[in-house]
N, C-alpha and C positions, 0 to 999 in steps of 0.2 A: 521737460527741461531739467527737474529735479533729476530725473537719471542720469542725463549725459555730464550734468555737474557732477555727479558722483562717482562717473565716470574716470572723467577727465582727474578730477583728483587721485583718484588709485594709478591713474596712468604714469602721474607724473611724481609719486608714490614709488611704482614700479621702474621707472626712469633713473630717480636719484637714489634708490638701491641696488640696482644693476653698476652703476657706472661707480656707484663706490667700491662694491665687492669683486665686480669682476675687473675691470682694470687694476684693482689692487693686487690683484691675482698676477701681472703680467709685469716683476722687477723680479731681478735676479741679485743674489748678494750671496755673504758666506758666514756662519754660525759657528762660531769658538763656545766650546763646554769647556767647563772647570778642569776637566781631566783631561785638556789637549787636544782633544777630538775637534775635528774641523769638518762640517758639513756645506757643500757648496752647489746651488741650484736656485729656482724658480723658488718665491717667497709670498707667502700667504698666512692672514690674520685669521684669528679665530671671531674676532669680534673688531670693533672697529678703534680707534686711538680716540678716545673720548674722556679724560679725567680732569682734575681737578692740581692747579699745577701748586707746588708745597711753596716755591718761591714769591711768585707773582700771585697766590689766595684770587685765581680766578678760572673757571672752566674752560680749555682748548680742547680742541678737537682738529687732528694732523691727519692726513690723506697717507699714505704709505708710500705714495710715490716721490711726497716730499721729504722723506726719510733718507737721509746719508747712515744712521746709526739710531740702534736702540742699545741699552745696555742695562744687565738687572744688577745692582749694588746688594751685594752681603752686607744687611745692616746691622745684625747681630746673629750667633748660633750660641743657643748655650743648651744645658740638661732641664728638661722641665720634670718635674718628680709628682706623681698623683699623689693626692691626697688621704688615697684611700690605704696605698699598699707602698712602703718606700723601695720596693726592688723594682716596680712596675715605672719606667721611664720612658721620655723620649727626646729627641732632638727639637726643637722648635726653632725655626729660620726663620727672618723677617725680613722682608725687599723692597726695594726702592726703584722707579724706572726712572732713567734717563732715557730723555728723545732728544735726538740731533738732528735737526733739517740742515738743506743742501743753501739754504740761505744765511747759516750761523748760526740761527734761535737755538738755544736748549730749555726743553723744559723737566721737571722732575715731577714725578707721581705716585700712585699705587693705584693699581689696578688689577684683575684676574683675565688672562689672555692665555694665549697659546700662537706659538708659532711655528708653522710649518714648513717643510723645507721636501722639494721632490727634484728628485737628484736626474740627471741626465737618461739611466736608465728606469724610469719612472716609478723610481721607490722610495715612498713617503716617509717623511718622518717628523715626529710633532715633539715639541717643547716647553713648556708650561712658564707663565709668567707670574707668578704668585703673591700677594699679596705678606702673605705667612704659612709656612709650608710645618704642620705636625707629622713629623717623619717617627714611625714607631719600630722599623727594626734597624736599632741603631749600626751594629757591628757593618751588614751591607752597607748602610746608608751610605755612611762615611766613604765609602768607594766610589758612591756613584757621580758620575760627572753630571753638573746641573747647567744650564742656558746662562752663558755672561753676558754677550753681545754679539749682535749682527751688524754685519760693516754691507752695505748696498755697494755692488760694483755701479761702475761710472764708464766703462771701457777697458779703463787700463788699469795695472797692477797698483792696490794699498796696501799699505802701511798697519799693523793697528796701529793706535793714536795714543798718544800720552796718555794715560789717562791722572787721573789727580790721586797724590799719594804726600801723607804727611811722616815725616820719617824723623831721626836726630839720637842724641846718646844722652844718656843718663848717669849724671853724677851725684852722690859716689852708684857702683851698680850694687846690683844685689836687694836692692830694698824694697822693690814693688814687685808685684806677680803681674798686675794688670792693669789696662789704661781704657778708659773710654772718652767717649768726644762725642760733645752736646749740641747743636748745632744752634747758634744763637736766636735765628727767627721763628725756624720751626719747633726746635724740642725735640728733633729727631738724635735718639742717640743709635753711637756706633762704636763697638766694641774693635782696640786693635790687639796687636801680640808684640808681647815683651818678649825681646832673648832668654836662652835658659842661663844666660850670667846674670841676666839683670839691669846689663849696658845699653842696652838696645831697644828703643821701639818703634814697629810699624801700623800704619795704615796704607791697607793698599787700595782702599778705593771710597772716594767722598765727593758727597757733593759739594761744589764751591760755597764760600761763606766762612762768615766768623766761628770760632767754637769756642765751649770751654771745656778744661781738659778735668780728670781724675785719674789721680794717681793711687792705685789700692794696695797697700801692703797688709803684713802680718799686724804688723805695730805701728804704723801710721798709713790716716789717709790725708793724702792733700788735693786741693780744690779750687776750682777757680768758678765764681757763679758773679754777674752783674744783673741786671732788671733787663730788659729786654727791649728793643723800642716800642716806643706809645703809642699805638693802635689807635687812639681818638681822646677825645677831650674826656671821654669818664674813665679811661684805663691809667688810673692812679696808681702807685706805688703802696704793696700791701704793707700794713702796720700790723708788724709779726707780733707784738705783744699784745693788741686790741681784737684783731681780726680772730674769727672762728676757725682758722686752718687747724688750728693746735688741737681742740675739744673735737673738731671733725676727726684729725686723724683717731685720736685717743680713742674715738666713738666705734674702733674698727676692730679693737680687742673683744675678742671672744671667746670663752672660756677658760682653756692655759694660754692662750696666745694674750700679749700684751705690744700695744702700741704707743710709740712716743715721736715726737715731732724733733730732730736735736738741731735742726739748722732749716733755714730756709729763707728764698729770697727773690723778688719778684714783682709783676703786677698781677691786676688782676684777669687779665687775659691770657699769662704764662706765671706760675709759679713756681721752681725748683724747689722741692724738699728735700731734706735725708732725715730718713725714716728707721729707726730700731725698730725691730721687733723678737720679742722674746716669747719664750714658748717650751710649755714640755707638754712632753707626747710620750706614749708607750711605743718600742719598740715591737711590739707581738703582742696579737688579744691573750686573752687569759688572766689569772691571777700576775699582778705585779712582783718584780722584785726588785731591788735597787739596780740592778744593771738592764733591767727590759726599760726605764725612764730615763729617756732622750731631753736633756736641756740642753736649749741653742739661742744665740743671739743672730738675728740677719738685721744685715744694713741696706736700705734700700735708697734708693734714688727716684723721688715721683714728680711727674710734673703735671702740675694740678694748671685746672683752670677755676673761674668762677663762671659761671650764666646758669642764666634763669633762676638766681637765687640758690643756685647750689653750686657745692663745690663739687670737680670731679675729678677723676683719674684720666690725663691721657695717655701716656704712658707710664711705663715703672720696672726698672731694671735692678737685678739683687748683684750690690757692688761688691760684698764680704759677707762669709759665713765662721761661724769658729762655738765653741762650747760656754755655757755658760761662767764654765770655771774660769775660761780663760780671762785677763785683763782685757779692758777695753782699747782698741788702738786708739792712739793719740789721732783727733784732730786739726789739721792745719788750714787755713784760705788765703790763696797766696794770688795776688790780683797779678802776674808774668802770666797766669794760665787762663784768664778771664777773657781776653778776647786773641786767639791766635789764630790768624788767617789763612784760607786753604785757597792757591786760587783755581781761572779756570782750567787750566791745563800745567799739567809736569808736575814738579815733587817740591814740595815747600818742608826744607830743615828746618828745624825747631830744635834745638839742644836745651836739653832742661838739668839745673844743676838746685840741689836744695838749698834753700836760705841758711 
């Protein structure tokens, strides 16, 4: 008896992994890369639709059949620089999944997938879903076309789809390099591009929701940060003058590097920081001289949580870099950027003019 129980278990084991993997196997759609490239055929997972969705803070799990669209969101690219050697860099990419069913639902995630694509004359081709991609030789990098989204056919001819894009002009221009957008429930930030006048900025791909913006210049930053909603009856509003956030950061300085807390604002299940950090470092081992010692100030951006009695880093983006000599840019927080809405679909203007 005991065997055929254990049987029948593996069977039906063997059952509900068959009819997930191999009918997923059997929907045809078409794959737009970053560089144009369009790949169109028979569509198959590496692994199954299984995460954890950033909006709704609860685990789905989507069949591929019920998929009208997946899409990988650029959430930020910038230079990452080793520690060890300053010429020794690399690109480091962060992503976001969007899943679209044929019922409406979206959900958004991160997860490590692959998707593949076997074309009409049955030649495979696979595509990576990444969580955070450390790209190390940059010059190709940059060339290479990476996985945006997959549109599932239906029969007849699509459309791509709106996708959500926050855009508007900047007055006066000229005074910011760069802008990012915080996303009010998650903490997910996302880096966009300013014109080379200064008029101009874009985001060309978000997920829906509140943000707050940063504006980063030479000589000023401006910012828009509010508390977050209340997660439950103990996620109180942090008291920036009582709480340990300040001595924790402070606690991070090591050696030439020095830590300081200069703004922050939150509960305690999301906290925004902006964070200096100052630091000299040799340029070259060996015997120093005044020009081999690198002094630098960076401004960073962290958003802390609290549990389990500690505080921690979930993310942390470096919003400005400049020398020590230089002056510090002016500080502003301008509550116009504190909650600007992205919605679900098309292009939400935003014009932003200084106070």
């Amino acid at each position: 008896m005991m065997q055929w129980r254990i049987i029948r278990q593996w069977l039906g084991f063997l059952l509900v992994f068959c009819s997930f993997h191999f009918l997923e196997g059997a929907v045809t759609g078409t794959v737009y890369l970053s560089d144009g490239k369009i790949y169109q055929g028979a569509i198959s997972l590496s692994r199954s639709l299984y995460f954890q969705d950033l909006i709704q803070r609860r685990p789905v799990a989507i069949r591929l059949e019920q998929v009208y669209m997946l899409e990988l969101i650029l959430q930020s690219q910038g230079m990452k620089q080793s520690s060890q050697e300053e010429s020794s860099s690399s690109i480091e990419r962060r992503f976001i999944l969007g899943v679209h069913t044929w019922d409406g639902q979206s959900y958004w995630g991160q997860l490590h997938n692959k998707v593949f694509v076997t074309l009409a004359n049955r030649k495979k081709y696979g595509f990576g879903l990444p969580k955070v991609q450390l790209l190390r030789n940059i010059p190709e990098v940059l060339n290479q076309g990476y996985f945006m989204y997959l549109i599932m056919d239906a029969g007849t001819k699509h459309k791509v789809p709106d996708l959500r894009k926050l855009t508007g002009a900047i007055s006066p221009g000229g005074i910011f390099q760069q802008v990012y957008a915080v996303h009010e429930n998650y903490g997910v930030v996302f880096a966009g591009r300013i014109s080379a006048d200064g008029q101009t900025y874009q985001f060309t791909r978000l997920i829906p929701g509140y943000y707050q913006l940063f504006w980063i210049g030479p000589k000023e930053i401006v910012f828009g940060m509010n508390p977050p909603p209340r997660h439950d009856l103990m996620d109180t509003l942090v008291d920036m003058e009582a709480s340990t956030l300040g001595s924790w950061i402070r606690q991070h300085s090591d050696g030439g590097i020095s830590m300081q807390m200069i703004y922050a604002c939150g509960r305690y299940s999301k906290v925004q920081a902006l964070v200096m950090q100052e630091s000299t470092r040799l340029a070259s081992p060996g015997l120093p001289t005044i020009q081999d010692v690198i002094q630098e100030r960076k401004f960073w951006l962290w958003i802390c949580s609290f549990r389990q009695n500690k505080w921690r880093v979930n993310h942390s983006v470096l919003l400005f870099q400049q020398k020590k000599s230089q002056p510090w840019p002016q500080l502003f927080h301008d509550d116009r950027i504190a909650q600007v809405w992205v919605p679900d679909t098309g292009t939400r203007t935003f014009d932003y003019s200084l106070p």
